[in-house]
C-alpha positions in Angstrom: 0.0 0.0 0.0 1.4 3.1 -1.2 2.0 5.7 1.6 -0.5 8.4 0.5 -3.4 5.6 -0.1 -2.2 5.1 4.1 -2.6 9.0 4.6 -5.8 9.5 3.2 -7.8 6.5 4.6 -6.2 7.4 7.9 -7.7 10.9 7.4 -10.8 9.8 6.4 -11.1 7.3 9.8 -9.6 10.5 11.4 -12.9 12.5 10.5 -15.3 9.3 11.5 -13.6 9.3 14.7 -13.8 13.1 15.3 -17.6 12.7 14.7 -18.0 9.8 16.9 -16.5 12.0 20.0 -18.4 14.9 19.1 -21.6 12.8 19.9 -20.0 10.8 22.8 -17.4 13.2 24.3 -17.0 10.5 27.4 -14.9 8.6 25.1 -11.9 11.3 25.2 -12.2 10.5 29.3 -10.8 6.8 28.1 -7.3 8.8 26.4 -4.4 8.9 28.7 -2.8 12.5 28.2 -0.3 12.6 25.8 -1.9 9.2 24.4 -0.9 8.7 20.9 -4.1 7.4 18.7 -4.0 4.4 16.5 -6.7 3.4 14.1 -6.8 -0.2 13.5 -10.3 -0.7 11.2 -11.0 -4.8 11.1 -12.5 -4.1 7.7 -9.5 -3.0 5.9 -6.6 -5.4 6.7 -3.8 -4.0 4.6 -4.1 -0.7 6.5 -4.4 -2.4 10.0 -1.2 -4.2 9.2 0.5 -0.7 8.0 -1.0 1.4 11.1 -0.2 -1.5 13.6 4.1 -1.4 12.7 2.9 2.2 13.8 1.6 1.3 17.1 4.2 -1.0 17.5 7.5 1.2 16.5 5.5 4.0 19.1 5.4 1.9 22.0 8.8 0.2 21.7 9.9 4.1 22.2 7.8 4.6 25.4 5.2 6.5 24.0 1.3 6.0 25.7 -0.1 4.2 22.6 -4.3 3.9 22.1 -5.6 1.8 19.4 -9.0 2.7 18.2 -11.0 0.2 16.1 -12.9 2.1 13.8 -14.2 0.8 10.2 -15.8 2.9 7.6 -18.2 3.3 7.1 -19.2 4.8 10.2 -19.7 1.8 13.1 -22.4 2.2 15.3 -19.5 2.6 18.2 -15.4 2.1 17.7 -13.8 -0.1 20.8 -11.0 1.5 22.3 -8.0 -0.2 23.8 -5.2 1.2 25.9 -1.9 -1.0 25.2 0.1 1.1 26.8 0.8 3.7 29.6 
């Protein structure tokens, strides 16, 4: 996967995420400060795989990781998982 395909369907589960918190703002109270966000969306493996070495090379440097499981189109709610602090 080429690595603007990678930016643009993370902006796109970027946007879907941002509209999902504007209707359920509890969800940022889940987000660690200084938490870096992940998207993982089951529904597109190739990007899962490509934003996971993300997750990965992020938390082998220390960094709070989240990984939010979002799919397009919009899910009726993402899951959100803390894998590290």
């Amino acid at each position: 996967m080429e690595e603007t395909e990678i930016v643009k369907k993370n902006l796109d589960l970027h946007a879907e995420w941002m509209r999902y918190v504007f209707e359920q703002p509890d969800a940022l109270d889940q987000i660690p400060e200084g938490a870096q966000l992940v998207f993982l969306p089951d529904n597109d493996p190739e990007l899962s795989k490509e934003n996971q070495k993300t997750a990965d090379k992020l938390k082998s440097k220390g960094a709070p990781v989240m990984i939010i499981h979002l799919d397009l189109p919009k899910p009726p709610e993402p899951r959100i998982e803390l894998i590290s602090a």
